[in-house]
Kinemage of the C-alpha trace (Angstrom):
@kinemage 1
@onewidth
@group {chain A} dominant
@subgroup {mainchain}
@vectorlist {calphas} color= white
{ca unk a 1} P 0.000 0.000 0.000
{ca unk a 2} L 1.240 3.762 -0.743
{ca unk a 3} L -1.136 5.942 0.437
{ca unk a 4} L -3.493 5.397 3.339
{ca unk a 5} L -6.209 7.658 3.936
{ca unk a 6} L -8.126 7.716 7.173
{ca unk a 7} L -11.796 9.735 7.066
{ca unk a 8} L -13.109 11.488 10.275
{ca unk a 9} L -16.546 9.823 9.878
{ca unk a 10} L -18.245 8.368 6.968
{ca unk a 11} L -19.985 10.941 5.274
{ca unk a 12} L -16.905 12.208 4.345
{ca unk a 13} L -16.038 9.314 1.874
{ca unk a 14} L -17.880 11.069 -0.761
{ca unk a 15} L -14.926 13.869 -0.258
{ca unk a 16} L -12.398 11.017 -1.833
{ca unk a 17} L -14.182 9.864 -4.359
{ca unk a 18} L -12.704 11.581 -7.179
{ca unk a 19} L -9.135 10.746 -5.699
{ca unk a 20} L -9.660 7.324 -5.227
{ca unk a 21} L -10.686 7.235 -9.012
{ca unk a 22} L -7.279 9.222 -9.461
{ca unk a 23} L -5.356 6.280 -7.589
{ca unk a 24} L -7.045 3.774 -9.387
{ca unk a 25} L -6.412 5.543 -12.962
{ca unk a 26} L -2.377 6.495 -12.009
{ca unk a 27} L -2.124 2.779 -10.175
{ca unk a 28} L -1.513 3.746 -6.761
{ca unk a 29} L -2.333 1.314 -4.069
{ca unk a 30} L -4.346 2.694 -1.220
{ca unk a 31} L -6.363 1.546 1.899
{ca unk a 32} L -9.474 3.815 3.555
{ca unk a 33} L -10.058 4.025 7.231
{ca unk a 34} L -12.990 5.477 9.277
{ca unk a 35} L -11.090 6.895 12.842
{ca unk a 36} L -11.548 10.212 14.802
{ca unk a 37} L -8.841 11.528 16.363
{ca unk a 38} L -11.281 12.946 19.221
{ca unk a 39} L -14.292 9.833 19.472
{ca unk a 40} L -11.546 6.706 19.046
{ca unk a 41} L -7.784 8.005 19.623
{ca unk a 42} L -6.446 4.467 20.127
{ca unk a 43} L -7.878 3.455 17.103
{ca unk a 44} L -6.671 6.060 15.231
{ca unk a 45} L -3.092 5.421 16.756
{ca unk a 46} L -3.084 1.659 16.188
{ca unk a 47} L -4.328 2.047 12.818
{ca unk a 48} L -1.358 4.938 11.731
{ca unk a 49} L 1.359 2.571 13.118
{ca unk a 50} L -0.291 -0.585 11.191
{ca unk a 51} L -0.479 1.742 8.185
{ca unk a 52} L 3.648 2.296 8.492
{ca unk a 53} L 3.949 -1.819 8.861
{ca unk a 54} L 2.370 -2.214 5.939
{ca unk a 55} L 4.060 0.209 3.706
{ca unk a 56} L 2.210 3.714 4.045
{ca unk a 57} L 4.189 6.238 2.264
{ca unk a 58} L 2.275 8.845 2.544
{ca unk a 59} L -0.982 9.524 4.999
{ca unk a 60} L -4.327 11.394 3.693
{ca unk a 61} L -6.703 12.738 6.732
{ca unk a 62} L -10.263 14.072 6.232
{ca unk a 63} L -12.125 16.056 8.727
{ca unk a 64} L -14.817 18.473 9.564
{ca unk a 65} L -15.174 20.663 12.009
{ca unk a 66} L -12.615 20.582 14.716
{ca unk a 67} L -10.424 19.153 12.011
{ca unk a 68} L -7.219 17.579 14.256
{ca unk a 69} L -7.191 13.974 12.245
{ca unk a 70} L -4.220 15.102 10.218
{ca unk a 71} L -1.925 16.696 13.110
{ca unk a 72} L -3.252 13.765 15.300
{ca unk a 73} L -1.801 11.403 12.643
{ca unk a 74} L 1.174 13.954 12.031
{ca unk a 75} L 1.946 13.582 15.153
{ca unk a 76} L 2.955 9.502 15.470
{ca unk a 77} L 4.576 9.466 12.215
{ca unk a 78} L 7.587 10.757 10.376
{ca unk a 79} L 5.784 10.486 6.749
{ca unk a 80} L 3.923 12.871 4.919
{ca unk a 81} L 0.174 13.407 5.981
{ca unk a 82} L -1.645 15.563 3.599
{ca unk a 83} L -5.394 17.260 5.465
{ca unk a 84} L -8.005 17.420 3.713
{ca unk a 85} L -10.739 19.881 5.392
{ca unk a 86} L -14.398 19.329 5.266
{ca unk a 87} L -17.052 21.613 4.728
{ca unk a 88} L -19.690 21.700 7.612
{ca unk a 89} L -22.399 24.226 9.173
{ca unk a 90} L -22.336 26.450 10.824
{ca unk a 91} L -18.752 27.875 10.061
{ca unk a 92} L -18.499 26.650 6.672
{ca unk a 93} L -15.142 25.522 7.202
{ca unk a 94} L -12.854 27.463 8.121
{ca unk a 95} L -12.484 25.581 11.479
{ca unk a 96} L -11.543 22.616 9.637
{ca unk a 97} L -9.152 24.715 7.909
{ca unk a 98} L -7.699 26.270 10.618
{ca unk a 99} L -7.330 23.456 12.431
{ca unk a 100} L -5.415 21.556 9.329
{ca unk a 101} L -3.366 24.809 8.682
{ca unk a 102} L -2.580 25.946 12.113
{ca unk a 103} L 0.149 23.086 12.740
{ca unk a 104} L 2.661 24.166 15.288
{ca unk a 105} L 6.461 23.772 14.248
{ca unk a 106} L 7.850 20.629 13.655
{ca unk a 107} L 5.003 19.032 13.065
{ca unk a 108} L 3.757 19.820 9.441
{ca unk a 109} L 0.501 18.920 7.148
{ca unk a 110} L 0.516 19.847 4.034
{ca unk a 111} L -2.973 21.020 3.464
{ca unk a 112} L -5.346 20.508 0.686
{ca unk a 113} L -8.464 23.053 -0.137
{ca unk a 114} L -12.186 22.617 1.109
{ca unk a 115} L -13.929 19.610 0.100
{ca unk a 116} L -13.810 17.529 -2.771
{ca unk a 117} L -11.361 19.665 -4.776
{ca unk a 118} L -9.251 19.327 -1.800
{ca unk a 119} L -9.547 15.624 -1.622
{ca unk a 120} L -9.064 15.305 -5.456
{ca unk a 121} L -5.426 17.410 -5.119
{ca unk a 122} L -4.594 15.316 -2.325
{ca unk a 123} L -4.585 12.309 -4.323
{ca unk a 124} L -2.552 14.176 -6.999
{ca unk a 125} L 0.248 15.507 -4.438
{ca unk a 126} L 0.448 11.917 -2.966
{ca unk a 127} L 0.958 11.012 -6.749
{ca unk a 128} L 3.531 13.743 -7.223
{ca unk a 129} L 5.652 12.763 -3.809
{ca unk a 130} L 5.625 9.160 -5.181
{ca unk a 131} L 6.904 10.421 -8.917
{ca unk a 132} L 9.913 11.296 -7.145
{ca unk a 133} L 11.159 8.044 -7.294
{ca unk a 134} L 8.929 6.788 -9.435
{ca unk a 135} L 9.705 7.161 -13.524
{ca unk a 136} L 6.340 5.654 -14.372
{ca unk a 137} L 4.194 8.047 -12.235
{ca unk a 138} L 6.352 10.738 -13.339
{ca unk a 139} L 5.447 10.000 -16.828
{ca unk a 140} L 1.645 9.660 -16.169
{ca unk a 141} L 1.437 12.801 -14.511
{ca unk a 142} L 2.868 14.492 -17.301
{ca unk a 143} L 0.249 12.935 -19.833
{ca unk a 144} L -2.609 13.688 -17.438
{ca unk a 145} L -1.526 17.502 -17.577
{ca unk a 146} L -1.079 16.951 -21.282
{ca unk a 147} L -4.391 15.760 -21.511
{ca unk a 148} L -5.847 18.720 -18.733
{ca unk a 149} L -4.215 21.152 -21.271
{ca unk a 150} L -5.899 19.755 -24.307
{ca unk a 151} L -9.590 19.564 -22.445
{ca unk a 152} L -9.184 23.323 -22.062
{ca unk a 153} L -7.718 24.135 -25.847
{ca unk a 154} L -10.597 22.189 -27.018
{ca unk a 155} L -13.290 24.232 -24.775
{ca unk a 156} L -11.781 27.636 -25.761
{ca unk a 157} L -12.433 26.633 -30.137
{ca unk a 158} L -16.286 25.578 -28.934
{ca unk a 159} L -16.423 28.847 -27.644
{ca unk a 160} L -14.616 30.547 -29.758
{ca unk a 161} L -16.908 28.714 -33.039
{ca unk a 162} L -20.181 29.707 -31.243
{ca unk a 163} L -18.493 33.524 -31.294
């Protein structure tokens, strides 16, 4: 496994969605986890230091609200956790962002926008930290951007013919 991602609760698997399509399509192996860093901390523990037995390059932690799932998992590992914030009333948030942003020094999570395009980039920055010593995933990022490049040529002629 090279990525493991761990959700704060359930509803936000629909976050990841896109990204794990992204895994799938690039060939990265991943594993999804339910935990909360505040309603099951042992779990959450035992299930980063499984992750790390098993192979976990990089960590992925999604969570609402009082968003401390990434720093929680940042904080019993030396590998790269990427945070994901969730959306959620009645702060819209920007306390999950805060609390994914707001790391103190020394331990660091790189963090990801709000919701699902967050989630989505996540995938692709775990992607781009693996194409670092990976030739193949280096290649297939550059054809995805090849191919992001050529979606948007395309939509500027339909526009431009309907001119």
């Amino acid at each position: 496994m090279n990525v493991m991602i761990f959700l704060g609760s359930e509803s936000d698997l629909e976050i990841v969605e896109d990204a794990l399509k992204t895994f799938r399509e690039f060939g990265v192996s991943f594993a999804l986890e339910v935990t909360s860093a505040h309603r099951s901390p042992d779990r959450t523990l035992a299930l980063v230091k499984e992750a790390e037995a098993r192979g976990a390059e990089i960590f992925i932690a999604v969570a609402g609200k009082a968003a401390h799932l990434a720093g929680v998992v940042a904080a019993h590992t030396v590998r790269p956790v990427i945070g994901v914030p969730v959306e959620s009333p009645p702060l819209a948030g920007m306390d999950a962002l805060f609390s994914t942003v707001q790391m103190p020094k020394g331990i660091p999570v790189a963090a990801m926008a709000l919701g699902k395009p967050g989630g989505s980039n996540a995938a692709l920055f775990a992607i781009e930290v693996l194409a670092l010593r990976n030739e193949d995933l280096r290649r297939k990022l550059a054809d995805y951007r090849t191919r992001m490049a050529s979606a948007v040529e395309a939509s500027s002629k339909k526009i431009q013919e309907k001119l």
